[in-house]
C-alpha positions in Angstrom: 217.3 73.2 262.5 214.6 74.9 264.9 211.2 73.8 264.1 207.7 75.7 265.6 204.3 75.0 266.5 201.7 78.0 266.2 198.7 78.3 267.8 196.1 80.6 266.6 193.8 82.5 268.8 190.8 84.4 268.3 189.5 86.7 270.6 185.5 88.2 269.8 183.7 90.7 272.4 181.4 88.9 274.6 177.4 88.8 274.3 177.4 91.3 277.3 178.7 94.1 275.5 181.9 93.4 277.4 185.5 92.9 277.0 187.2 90.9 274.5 187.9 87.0 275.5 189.8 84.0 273.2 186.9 82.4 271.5 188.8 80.1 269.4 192.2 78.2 269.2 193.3 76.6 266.1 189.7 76.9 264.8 188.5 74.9 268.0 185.5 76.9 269.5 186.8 77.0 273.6 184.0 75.9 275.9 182.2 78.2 277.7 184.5 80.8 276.1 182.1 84.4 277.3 183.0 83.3 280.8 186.6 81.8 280.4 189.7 83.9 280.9 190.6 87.4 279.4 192.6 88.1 276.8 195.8 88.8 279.2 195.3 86.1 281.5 194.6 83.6 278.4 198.0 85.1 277.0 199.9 84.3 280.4 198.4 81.1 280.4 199.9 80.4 277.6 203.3 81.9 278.5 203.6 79.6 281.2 203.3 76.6 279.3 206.2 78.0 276.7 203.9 79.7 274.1 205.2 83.1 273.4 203.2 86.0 271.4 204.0 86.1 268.3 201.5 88.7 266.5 198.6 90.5 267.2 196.2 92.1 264.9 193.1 93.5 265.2 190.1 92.5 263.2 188.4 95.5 262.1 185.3 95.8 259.6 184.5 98.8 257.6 180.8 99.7 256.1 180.9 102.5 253.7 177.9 104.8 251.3 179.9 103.9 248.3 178.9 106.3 246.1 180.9 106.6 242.3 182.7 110.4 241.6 182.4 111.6 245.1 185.5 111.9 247.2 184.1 111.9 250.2 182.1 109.1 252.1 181.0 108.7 255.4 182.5 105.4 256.0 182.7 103.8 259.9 184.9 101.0 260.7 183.9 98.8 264.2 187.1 96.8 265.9 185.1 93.6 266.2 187.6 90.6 267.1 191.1 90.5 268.0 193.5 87.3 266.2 196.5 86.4 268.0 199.3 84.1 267.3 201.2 82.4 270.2 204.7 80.0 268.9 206.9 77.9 270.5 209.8 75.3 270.2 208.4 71.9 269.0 209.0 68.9 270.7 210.6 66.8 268.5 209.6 63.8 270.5 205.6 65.0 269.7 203.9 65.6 266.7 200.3 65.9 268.3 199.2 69.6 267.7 198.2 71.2 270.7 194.9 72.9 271.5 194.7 74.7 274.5 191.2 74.8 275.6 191.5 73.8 279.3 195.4 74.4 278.8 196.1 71.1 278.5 199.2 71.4 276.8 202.1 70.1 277.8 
């Protein structure tokens, strides 16, 4: 039976105001992550050493006047991070987990 490995990436907007990079892999903050790779070449990256996307969803927080008996609300939502999940074949012959933070996978 096929087995997987997942590897869980998310992406935050940088301190710049800019674009959205990978900021964390399996909960493992990535070094200098505001100047690492973007989002596509992270993705490709990853590609090349067998990952495949698997999901992406974006991470988006709402703030609302909740007010009781009115219908409507001014509400405004902000997209704010970006999680992705990458999976691939397991190597049977290793059971270290793999964290990509200078793509050192194999």
């Amino acid at each position: 039976m096929q087995k997987w490995e997942y590897l869980f990436v998310f992406a935050a907007i940088t301190s710049n105001g800019g674009e959205f990079r990978p900021r964390f892999a399996n909960d493992q903050e990535l070094d200098d992550w505001q100047e690492g790779l973007a989002m596509y070449e992270y993705a490709n990256r990853l590609g090349e050493s067998g990952w495949e996307l698997f999901s992406c969803n974006p991470i988006v927080f709402t703030q609302s006047n909740w007010q009781p008996l009115q219908e409507t609300q001014p509400i405004s939502s902000d997209l704010r991070a970006i999680e992705m999940v990458f999976k691939r074949p397991k190597n049977e012959e290793d059971d270290s987990p793999c964290y990509p933070g200078g793509f050192h996978c194999k």
